[in-house]
KEMAR-295343 format. One line per 8 residues: number of its first residue (from 0); their letters; for each residue x, y, z of N, C-alpha, C, O, CB. Coordinates in steps of 0.001 Angstrom, whole numbers, plus 500000, padded with zeros to 6 digits. Each point is the difference from the previous one (the first is absolute). Glycine has a CB too. Example, Ala and Ser with C-alpha at 12.3 -4.5 7.8 and 13.67 -1.06 7.14 Angstrom:
REM KEMAR-295343
0	AS	513190,494310,507800,499110,501190,500000,500900,501200,500000,501036,499981,500665,497072,498846,500581  501542,502223,498034,500820,501190,500060,499230,501090,500730,500509,501108,500169,500675,498264,497686
***
This chain:
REM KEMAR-295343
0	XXXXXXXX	115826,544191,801592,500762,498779,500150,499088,498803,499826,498943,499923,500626,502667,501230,500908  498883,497708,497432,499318,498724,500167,500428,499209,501020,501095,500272,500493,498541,499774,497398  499427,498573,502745,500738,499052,500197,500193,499130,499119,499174,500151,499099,500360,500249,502638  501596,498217,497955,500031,499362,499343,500668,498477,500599,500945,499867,500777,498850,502383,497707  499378,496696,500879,500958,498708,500586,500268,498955,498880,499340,499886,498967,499591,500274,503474  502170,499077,497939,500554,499824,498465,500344,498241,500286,500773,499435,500774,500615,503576,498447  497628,496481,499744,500337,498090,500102,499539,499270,501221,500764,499305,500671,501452,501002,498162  496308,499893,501485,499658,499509,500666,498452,499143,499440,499342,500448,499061,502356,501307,502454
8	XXXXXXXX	497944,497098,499175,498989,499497,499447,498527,500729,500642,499562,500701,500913,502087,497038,498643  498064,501676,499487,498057,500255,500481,499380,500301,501264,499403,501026,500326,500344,497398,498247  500607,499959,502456,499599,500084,500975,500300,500695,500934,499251,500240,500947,500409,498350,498346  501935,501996,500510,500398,500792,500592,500088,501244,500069,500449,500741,500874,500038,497778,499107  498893,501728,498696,499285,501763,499711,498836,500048,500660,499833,501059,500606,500867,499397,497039  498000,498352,502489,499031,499626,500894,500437,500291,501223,499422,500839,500692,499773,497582,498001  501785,500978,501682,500016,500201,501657,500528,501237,500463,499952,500275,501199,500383,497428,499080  500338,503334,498597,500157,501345,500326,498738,500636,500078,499586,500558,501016,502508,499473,498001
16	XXXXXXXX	497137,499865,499637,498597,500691,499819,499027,500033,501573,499218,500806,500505,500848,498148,496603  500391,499941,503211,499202,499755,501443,500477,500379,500936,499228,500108,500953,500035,498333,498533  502121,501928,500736,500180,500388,501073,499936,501697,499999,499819,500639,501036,501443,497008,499381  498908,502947,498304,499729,501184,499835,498761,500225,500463,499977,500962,500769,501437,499172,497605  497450,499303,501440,498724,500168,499760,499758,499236,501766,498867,500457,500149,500716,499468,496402  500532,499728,504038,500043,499536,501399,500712,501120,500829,499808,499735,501186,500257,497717,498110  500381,503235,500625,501118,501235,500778,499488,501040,500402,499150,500442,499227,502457,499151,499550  498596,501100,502303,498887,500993,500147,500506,501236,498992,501166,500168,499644,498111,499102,503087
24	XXXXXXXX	500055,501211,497050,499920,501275,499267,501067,501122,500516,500858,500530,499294,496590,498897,500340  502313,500820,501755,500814,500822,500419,501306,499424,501020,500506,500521,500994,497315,500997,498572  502328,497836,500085,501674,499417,500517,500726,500525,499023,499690,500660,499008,499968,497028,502033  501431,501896,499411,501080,500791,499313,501463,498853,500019,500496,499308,500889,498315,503505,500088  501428,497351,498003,499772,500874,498586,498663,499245,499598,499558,498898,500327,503200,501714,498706  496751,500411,500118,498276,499438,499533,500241,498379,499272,501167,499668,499790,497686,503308,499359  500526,496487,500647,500184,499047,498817,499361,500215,498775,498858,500354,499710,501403,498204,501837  500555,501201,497914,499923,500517,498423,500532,498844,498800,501111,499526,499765,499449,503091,501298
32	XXXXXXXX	498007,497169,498271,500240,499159,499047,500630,499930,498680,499495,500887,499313,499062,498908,501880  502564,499365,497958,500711,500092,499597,499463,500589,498437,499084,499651,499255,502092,498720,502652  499852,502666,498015,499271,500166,498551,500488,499359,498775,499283,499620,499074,500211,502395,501766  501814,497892,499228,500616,498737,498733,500432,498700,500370,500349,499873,501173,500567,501864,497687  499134,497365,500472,499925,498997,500052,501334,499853,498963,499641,500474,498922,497651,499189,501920  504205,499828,499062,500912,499557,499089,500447,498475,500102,500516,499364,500918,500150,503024,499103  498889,497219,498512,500583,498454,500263,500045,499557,498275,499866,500794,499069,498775,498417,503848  501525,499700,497005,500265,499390,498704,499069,499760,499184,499054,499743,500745,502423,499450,500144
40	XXXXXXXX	498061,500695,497763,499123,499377,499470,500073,500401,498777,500357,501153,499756,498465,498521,502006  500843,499426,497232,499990,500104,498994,499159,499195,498815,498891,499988,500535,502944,500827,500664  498002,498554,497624,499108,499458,499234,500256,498260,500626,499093,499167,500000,500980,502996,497615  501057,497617,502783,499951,498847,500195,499436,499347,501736,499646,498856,500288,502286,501510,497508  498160,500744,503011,500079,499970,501091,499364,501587,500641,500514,500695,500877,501531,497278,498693  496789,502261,499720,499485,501087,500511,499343,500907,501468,499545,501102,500307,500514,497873,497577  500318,499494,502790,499568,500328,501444,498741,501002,500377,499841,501113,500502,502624,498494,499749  496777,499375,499227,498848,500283,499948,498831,500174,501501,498963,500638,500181,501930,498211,497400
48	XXXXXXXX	499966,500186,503305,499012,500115,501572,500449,501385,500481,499262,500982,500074,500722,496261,500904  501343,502716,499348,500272,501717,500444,499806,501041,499343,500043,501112,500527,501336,498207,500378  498291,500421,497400,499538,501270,499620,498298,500192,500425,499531,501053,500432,502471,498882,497489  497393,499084,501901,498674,499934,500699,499731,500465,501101,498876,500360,500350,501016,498146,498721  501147,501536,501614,499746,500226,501770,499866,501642,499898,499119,500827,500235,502650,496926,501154  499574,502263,498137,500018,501898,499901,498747,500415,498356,499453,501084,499797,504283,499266,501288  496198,498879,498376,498511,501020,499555,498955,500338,500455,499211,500882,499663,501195,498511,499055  499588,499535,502449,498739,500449,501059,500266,500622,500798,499154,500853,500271,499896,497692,499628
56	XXXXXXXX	501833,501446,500694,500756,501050,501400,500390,501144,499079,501050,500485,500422,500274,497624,501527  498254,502502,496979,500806,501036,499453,501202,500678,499765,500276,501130,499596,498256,498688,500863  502328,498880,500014,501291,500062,499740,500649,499694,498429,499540,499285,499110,500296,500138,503417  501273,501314,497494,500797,500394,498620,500802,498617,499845,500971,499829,500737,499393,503099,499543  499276,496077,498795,501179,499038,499960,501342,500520,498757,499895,500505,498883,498000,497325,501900  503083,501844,499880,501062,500960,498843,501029,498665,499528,500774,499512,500823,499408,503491,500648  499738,496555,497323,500588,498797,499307,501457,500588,499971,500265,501195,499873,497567,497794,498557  503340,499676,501748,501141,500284,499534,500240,498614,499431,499252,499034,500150,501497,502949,501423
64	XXXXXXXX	500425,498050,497735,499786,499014,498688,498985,499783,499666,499314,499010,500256,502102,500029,500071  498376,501720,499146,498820,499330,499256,500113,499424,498605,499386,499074,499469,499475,502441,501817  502218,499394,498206,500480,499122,498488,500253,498539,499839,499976,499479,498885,501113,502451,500783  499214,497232,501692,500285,499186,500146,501570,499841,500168,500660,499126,499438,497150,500551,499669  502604,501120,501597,501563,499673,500191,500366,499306,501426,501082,499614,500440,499438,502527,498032  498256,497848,502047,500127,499016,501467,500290,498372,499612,500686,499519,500902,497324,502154,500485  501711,497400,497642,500385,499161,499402,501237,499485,499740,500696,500993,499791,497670,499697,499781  502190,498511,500338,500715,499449,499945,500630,499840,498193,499602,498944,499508,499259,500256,503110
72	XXXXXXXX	501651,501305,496806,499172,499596,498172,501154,499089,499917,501144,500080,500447,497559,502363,497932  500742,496757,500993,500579,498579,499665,500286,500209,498612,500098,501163,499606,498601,497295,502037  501442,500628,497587,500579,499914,498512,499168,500842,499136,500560,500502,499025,500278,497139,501218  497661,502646,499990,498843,499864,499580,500170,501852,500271,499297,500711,499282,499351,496217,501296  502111,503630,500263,499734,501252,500185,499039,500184,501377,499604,499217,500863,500740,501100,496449  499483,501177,502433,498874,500376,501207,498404,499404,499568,499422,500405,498991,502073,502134,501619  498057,496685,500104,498609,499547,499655,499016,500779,500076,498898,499604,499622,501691,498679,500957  499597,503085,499958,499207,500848,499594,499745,500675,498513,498949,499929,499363,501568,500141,502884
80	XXXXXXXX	500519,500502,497411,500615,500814,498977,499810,498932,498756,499320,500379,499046,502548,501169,502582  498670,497221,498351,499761,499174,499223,498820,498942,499264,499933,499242,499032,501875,501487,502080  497269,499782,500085,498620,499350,500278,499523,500988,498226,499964,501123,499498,499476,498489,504369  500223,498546,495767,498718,500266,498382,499077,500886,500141,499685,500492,498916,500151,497317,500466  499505,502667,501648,498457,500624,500225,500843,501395,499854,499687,500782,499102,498375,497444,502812  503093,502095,499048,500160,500981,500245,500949,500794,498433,499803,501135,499566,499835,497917,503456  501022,500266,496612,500654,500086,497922,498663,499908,499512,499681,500676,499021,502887,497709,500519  496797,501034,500894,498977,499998,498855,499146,501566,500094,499897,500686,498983,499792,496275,501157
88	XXXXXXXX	499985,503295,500605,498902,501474,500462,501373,500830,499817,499529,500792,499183,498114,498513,503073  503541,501068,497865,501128,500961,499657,499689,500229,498675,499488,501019,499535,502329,498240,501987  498596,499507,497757,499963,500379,498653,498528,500023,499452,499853,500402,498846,502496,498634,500909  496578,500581,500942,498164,500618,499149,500245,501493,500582,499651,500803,499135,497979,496746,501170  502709,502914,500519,499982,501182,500553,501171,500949,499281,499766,501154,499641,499222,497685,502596  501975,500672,497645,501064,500722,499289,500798,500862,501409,500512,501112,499866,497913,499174,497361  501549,499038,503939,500899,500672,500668,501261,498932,500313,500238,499062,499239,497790,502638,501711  502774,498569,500307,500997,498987,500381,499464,499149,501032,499017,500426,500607,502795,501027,498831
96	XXXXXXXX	498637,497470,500854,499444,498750,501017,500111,500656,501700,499466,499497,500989,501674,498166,497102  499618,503443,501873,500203,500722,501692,498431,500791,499616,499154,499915,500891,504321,500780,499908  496165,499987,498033,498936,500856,500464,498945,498867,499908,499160,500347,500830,501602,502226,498347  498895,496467,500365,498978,499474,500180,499546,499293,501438,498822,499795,500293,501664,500188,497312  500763,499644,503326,499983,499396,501160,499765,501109,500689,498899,500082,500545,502446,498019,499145  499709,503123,500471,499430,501270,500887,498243,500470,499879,499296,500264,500974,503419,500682,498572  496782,499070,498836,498619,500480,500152,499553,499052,500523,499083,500367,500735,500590,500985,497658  500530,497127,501655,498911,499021,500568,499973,500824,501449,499146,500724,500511,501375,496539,498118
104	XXXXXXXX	500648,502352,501751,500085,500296,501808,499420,501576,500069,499024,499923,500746,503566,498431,499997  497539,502812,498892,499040,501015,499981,498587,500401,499527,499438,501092,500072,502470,499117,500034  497601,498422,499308,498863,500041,499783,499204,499155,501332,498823,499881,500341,501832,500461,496904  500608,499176,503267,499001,498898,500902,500348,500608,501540,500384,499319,500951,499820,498038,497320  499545,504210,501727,500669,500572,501221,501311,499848,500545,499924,500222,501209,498147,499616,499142  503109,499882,499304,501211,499799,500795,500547,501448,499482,499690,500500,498919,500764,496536,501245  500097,503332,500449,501138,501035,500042,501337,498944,499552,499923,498789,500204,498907,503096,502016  502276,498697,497206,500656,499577,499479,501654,500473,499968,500285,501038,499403,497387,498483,499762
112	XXXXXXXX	503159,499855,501351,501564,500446,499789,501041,498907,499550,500422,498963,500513,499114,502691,501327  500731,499117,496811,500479,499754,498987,501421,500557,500263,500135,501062,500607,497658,498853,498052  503061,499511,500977,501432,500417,499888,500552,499877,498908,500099,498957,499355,500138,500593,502501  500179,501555,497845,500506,500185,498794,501480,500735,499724,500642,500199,501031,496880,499733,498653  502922,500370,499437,501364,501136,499626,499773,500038,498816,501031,500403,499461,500868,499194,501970  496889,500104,497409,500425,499792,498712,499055,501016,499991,498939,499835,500602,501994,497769,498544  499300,503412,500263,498952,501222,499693,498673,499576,499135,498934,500418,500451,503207,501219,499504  497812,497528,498775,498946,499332,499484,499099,499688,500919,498917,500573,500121,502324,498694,498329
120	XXXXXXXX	499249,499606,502391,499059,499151,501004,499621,501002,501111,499247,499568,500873,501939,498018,498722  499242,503722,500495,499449,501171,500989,498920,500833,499423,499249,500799,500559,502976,499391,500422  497843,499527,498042,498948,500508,499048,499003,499611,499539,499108,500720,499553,502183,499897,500083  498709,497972,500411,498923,499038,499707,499473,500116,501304,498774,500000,500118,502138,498367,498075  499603,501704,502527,499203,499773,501765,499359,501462,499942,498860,500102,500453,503172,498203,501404  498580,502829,497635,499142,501268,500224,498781,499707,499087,498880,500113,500499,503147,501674,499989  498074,497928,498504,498830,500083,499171,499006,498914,500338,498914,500194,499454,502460,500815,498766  498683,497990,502465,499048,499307,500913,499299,500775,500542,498774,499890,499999,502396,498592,500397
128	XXXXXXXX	499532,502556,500236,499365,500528,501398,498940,501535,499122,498973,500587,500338,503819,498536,502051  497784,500960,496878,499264,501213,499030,499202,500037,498858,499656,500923,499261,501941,499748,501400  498081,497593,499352,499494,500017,498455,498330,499039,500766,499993,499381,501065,503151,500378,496577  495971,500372,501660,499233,498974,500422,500508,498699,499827,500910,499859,499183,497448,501516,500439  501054,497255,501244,500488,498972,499933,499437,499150,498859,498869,500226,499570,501625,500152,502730  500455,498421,497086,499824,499563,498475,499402,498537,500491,498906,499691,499529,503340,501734,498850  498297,497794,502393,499333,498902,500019,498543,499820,500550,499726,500283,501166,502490,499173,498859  496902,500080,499121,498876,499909,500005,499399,498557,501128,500805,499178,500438,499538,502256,496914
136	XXXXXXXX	498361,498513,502917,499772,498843,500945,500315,498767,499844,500313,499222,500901,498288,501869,499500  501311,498627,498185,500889,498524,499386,501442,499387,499887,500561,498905,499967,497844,501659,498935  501929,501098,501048,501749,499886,500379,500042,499766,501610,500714,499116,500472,500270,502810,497498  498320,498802,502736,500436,499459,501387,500186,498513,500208,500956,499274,500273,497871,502611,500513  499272,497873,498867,500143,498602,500095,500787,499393,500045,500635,499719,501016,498237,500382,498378  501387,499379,499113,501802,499484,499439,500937,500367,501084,500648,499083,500505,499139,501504,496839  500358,500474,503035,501129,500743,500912,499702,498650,501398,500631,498990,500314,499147,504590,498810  499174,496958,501320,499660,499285,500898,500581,498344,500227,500539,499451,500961,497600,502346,498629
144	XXXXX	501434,497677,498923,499869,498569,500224,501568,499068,499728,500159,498805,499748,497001,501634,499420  504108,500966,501051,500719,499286,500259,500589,500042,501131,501178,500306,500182,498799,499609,497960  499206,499770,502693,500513,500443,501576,500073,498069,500113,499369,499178,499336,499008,504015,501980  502589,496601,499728,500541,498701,500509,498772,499843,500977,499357,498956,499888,503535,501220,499874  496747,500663,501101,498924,500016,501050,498683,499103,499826,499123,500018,500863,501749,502287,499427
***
């Protein structure tokens, strides 16, 4: 069994880490530090302090939207999906704009849940997970540098 806690900030994964780690050992129930971590993030909004927290605490951060469907899309569409950096590396790469955002976020440690029903886009997500990864350190970059943050 894991534990898991879902949409919480930084400081407040801090003040668990500590109280886990402050607790005696043998009380009961033991304390036991969290092993996943679920919350939002994505190229625009990668939430970057809480993934930091749990890379040092060895915790699993697990992205949802990450395609960017937490957004609001305005006329302009989803600003993820639509983002130049991210069309642009789809088509140098020759895949679709969902696999290039999923490999960013699995290259940069997140676990990832994707929702889907379209068998294509279930397939592109398997072959992420089975193929070596395509974007190179310059693509991150780029990836990177369209974060709002």
């Amino acid at each position: 069994r894991r534990v898991g806690l879902s949409n919480i900030y930084p400081h407040e994964l801090l003040d668990i880490i500590q109280f886990v780690r402050e607790r005696p050992h043998d009380s009961y129930p033991p304390p036991r530090m969290p092993d996943a971590i679920q919350a939002f993030a994505d190229p625009l909004q990668p939430n970057d302090a809480l993934r930091r927290v749990c890379e040092e605490h060895g915790i699993e951060f697990v992205s949802y939207s990450t395609l960017g469907t937490q957004h609001r899309a305005s006329a302009g569409g989803n600003p993820v999906l639509t983002s130049p950096i991210v069309q642009e590396l789809a088509q140098r790469h020759d895949r679709s704009v969902a696999e290039v955002v999923l490999s960013w976020a699995l290259q940069r440690n997140m676990s990832v849940i994707p929702r889907s029903t379209n068998k294509q886009h279930i397939q592109e997500l398997s072959n992420l997970l089975t193929q070596p990864p395509f974007l190179n350190e310059l693509d991150m970059t780029a990836m990177d540098s369209i974060s709002l943050n």
